[in-house]
Residue frames as qw, qx, qy, qz and C-alpha x, y, z in Angstrom:
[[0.388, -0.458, 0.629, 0.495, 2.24, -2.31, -0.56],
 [0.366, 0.623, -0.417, -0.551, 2.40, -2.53, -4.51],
 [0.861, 0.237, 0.443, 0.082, 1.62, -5.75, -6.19],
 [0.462, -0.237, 0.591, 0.617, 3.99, -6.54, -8.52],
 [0.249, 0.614, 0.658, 0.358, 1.62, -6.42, -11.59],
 [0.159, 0.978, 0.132, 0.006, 0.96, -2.44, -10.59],
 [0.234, -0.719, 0.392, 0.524, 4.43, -1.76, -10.39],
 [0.424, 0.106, 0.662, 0.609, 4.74, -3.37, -14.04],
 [0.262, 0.751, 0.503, 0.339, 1.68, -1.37, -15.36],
 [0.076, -0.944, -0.172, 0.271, 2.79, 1.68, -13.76],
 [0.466, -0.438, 0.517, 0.568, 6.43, 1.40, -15.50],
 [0.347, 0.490, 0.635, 0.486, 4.45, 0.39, -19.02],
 [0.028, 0.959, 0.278, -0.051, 2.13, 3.92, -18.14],
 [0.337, -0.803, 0.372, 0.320, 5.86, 5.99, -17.92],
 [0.446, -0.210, 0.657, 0.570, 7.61, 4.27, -20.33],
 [0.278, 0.691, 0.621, 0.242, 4.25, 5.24, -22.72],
 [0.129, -0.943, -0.270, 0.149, 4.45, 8.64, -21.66],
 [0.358, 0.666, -0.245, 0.607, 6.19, 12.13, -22.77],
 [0.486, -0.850, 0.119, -0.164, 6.86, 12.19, -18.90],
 [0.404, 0.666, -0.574, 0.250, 10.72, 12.09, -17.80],
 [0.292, 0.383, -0.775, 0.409, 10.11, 11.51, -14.43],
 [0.431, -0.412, -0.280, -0.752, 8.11, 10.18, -12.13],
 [0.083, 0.244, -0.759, 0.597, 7.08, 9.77, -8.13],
 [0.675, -0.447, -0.270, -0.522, 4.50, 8.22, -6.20],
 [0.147, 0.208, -0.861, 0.441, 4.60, 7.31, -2.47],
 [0.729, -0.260, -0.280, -0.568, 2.12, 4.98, -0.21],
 [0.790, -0.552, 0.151, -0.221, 2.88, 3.68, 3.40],
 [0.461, -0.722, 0.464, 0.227, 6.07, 4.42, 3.69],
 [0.595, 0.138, 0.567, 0.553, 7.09, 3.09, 0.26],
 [0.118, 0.803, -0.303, -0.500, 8.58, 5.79, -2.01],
 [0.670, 0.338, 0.504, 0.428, 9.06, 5.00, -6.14],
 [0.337, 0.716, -0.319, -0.522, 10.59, 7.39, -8.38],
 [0.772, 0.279, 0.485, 0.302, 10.83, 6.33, -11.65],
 [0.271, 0.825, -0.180, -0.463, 12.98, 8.68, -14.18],
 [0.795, 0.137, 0.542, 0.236, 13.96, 7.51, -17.79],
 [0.085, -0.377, 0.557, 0.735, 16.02, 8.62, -20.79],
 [0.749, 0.516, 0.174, -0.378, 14.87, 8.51, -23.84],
 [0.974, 0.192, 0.098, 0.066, 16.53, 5.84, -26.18],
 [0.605, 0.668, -0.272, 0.338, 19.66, 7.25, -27.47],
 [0.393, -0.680, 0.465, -0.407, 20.39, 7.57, -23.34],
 [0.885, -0.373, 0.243, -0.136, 19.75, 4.18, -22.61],
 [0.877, 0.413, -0.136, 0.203, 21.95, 2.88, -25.20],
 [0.458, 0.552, -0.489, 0.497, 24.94, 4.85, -23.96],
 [0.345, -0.373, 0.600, -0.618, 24.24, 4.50, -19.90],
 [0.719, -0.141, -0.465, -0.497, 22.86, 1.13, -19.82],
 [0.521, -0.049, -0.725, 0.448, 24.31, 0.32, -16.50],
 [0.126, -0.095, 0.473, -0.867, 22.45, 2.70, -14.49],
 [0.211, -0.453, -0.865, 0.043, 19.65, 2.15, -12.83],
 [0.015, -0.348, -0.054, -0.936, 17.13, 5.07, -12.75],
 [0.622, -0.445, -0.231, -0.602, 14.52, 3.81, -10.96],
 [0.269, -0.156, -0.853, 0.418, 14.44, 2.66, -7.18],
 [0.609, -0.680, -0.170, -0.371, 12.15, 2.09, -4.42],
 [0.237, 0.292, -0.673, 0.637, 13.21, 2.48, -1.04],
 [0.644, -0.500, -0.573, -0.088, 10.74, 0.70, 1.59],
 [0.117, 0.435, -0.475, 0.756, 11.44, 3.56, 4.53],
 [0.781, -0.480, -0.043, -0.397, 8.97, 2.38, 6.97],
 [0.920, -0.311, -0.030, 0.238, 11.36, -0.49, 8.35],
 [0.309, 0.847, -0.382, 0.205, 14.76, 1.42, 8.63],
 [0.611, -0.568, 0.479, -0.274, 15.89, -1.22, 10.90],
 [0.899, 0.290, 0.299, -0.135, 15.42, -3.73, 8.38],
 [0.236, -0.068, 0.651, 0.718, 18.12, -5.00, 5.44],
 [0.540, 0.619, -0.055, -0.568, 17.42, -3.77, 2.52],
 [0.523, -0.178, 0.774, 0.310, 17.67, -6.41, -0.04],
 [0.221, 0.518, -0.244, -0.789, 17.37, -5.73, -3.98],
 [0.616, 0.379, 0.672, 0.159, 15.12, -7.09, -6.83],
 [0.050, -0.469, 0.350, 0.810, 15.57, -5.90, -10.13],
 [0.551, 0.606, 0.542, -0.190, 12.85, -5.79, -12.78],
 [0.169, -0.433, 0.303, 0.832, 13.28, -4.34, -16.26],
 [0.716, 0.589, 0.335, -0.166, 11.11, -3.01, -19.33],
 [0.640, 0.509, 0.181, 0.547, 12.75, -2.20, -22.99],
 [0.345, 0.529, -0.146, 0.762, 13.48, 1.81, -21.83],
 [0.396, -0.712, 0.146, -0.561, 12.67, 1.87, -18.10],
 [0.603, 0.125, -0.695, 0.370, 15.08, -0.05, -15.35],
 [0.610, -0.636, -0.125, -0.456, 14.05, -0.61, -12.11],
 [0.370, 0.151, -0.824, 0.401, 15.68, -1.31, -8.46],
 [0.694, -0.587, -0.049, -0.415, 13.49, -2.37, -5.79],
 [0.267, 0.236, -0.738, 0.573, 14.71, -2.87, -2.18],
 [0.678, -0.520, -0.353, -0.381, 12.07, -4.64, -0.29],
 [0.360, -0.576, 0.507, -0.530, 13.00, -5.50, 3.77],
 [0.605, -0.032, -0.796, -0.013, 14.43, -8.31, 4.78],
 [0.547, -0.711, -0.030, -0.441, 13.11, -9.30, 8.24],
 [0.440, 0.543, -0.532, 0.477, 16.26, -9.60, 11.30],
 [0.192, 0.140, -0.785, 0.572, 14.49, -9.23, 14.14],
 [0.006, -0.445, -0.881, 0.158, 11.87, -10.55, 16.33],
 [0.228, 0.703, 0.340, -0.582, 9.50, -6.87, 16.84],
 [0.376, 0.281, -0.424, -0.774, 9.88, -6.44, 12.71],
 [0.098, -0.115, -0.977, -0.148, 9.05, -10.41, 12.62],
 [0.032, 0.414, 0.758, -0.504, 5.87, -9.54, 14.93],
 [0.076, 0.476, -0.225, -0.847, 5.08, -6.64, 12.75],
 [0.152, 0.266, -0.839, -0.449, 4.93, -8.69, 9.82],
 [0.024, -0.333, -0.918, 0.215, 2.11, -10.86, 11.25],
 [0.369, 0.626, 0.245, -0.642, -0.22, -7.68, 10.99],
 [0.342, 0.237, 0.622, 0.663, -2.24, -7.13, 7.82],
 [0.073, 0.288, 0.087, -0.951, -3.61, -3.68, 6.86],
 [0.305, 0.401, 0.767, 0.398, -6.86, -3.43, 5.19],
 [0.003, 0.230, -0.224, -0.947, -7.03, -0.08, 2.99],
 [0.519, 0.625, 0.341, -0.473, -10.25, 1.46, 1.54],
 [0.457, 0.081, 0.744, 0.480, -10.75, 0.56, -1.83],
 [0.035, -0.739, -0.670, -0.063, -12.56, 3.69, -2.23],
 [0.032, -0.303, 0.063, -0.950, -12.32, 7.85, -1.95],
 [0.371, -0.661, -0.378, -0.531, -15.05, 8.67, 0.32],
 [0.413, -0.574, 0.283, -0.648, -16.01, 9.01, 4.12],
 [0.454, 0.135, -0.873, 0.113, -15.15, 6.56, 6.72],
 [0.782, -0.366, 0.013, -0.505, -18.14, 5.39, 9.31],
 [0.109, 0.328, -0.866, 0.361, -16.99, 3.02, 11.91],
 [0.380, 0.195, 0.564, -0.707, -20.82, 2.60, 13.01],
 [0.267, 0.510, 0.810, 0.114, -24.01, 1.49, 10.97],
 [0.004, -0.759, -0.232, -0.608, -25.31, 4.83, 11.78],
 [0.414, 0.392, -0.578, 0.584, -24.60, 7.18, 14.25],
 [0.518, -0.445, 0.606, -0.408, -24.80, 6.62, 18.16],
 [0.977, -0.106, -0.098, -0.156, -24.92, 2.65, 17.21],
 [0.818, -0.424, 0.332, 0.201, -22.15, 0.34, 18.29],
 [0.102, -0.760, 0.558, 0.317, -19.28, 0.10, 16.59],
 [0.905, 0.283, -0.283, -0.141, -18.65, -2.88, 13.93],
 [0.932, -0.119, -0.300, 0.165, -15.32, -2.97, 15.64],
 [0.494, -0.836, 0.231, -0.058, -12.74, -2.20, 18.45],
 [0.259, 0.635, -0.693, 0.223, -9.42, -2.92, 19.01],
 [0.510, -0.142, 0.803, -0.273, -9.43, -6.65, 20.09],
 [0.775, 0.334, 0.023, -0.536, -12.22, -7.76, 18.01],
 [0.346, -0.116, 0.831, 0.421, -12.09, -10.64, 16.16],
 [0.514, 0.540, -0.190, -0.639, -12.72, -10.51, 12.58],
 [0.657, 0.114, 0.713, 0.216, -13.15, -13.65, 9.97],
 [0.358, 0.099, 0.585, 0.720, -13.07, -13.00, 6.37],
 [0.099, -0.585, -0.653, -0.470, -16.82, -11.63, 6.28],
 [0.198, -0.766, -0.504, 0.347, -17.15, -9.39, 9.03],
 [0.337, 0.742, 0.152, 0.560, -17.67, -5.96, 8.29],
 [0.524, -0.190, -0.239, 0.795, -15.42, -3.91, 9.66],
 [0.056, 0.446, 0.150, -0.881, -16.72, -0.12, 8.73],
 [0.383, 0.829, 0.404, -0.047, -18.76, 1.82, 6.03],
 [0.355, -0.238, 0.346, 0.835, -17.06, 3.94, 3.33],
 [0.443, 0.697, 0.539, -0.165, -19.64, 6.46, 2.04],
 [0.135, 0.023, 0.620, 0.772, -18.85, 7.49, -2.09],
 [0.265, -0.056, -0.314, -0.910, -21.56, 10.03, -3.60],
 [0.633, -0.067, 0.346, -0.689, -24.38, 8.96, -0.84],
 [0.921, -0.100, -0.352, -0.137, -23.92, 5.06, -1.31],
 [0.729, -0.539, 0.319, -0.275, -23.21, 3.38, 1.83],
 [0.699, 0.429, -0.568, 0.073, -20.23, 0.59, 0.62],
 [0.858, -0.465, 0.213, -0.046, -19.80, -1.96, 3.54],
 [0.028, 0.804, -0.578, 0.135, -16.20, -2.96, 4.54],
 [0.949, -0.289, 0.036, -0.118, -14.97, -6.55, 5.13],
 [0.598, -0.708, 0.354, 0.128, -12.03, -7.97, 6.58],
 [0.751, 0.573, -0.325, -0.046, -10.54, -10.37, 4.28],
 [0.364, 0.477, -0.720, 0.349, -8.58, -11.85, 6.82],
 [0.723, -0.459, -0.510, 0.083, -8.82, -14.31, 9.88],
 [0.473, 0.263, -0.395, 0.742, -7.43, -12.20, 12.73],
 [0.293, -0.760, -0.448, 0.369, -7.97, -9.49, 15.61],
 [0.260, 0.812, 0.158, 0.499, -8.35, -5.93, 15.06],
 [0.682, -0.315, -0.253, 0.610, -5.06, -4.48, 16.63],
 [0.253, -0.339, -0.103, 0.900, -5.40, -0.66, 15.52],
 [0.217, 0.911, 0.350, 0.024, -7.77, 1.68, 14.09],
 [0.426, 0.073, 0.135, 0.892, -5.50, 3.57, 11.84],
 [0.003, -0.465, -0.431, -0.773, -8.81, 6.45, 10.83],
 [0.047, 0.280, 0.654, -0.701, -11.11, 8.33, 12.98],
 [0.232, 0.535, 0.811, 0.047, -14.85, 8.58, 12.38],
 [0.175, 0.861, 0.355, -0.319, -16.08, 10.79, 9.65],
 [0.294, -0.554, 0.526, 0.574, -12.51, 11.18, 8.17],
 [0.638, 0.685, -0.078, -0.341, -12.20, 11.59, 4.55],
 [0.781, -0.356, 0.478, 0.187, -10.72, 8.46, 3.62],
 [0.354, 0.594, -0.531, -0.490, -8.16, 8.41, 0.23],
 [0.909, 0.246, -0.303, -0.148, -8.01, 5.03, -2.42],
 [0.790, 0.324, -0.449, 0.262, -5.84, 2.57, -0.90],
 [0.100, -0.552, 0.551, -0.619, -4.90, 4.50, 2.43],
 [0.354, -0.020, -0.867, 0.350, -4.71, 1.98, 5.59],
 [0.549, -0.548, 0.159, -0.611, -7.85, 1.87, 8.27],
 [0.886, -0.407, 0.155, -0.157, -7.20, -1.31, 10.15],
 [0.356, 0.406, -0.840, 0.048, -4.36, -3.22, 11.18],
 [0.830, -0.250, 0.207, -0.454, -5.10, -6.91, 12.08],
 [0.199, -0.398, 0.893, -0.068, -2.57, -9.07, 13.87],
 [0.748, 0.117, -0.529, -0.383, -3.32, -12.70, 11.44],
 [0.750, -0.469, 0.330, -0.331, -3.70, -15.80, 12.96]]
């Protein structure tokens, strides 16, 4: 999910830019941003060009925050949580490669696995290998928990930010 701070720098990048409009989507969260250009805003300043819509939980309320810069308005609709199996949900935390490259689940290959589905993980355990232009970038949890899903399969070509583990917190 988007940290506030990038959704502010990505609105500053767009509002900087000759670009009108502009989309970007990442586990199940969808942003379009599209903006006038001054003499618009001035005469439409009630609308709201820009939303996110948080489609992963369609079960969920949707419940709006509203951010604004000088010539780019924003609506975000984040998920409120209603019931127990989103509540349970919610307890998981995902931890995404921080990295383009190849995902290794192993030291090297035939060795054990770093981890399985069960595992328990503490901030420091490494969890996989992400290899970037033949360097070898260990993986760590960053979280107290058990490793409840292997989202990637070994060898997979893994993108910045995309999800390999989910781990139910304690």
């Amino acid at each position: 999910m988007l940290k506030v701070q990038e959704i502010r720098e990505l609105i500053r990048l767009v509002d900087q830019s000759s670009i009108d409009e502009f989309t970007f989507e990442n586990e199940g969260i969808k942003l379009i941003m599209k903006k006038n250009n001054l003499a618009e805003v001035r005469e439409l300043s009630a609308s709201l060009p820009v939303q996110v819509i948080n489609t992963a939980l369609p079960q969920a309320e949707q419940k709006p925050v509203e951010v604004s810069t000088p010539n780019v308005e924003t609506k975000i609709e984040a998920p409120v949580i209603t019931n127990p199996e989103t509540a349970e949900e919610a307890k998981l935390h995902t931890i995404t490669s921080p990295m383009v490259g190849t995902f290794y689940n192993a030291p090297s290959p035939g060795a054990e696995p770093y981890v399985k589905i069960g595992s328990p993980v503490t901030k420091e355990t490494i969890v996989c290998i992400v290899e970037a232009m033949k360097l070898f970038n260990e993986i760590e949890a960053d979280v107290e928990g058990e490793i409840a899903e292997i989202l990637v399969e070994e060898g997979q070509l893994v993108e910045f930010g995309q999800p390999l583990f989910s781990v139910k917190v304690k």
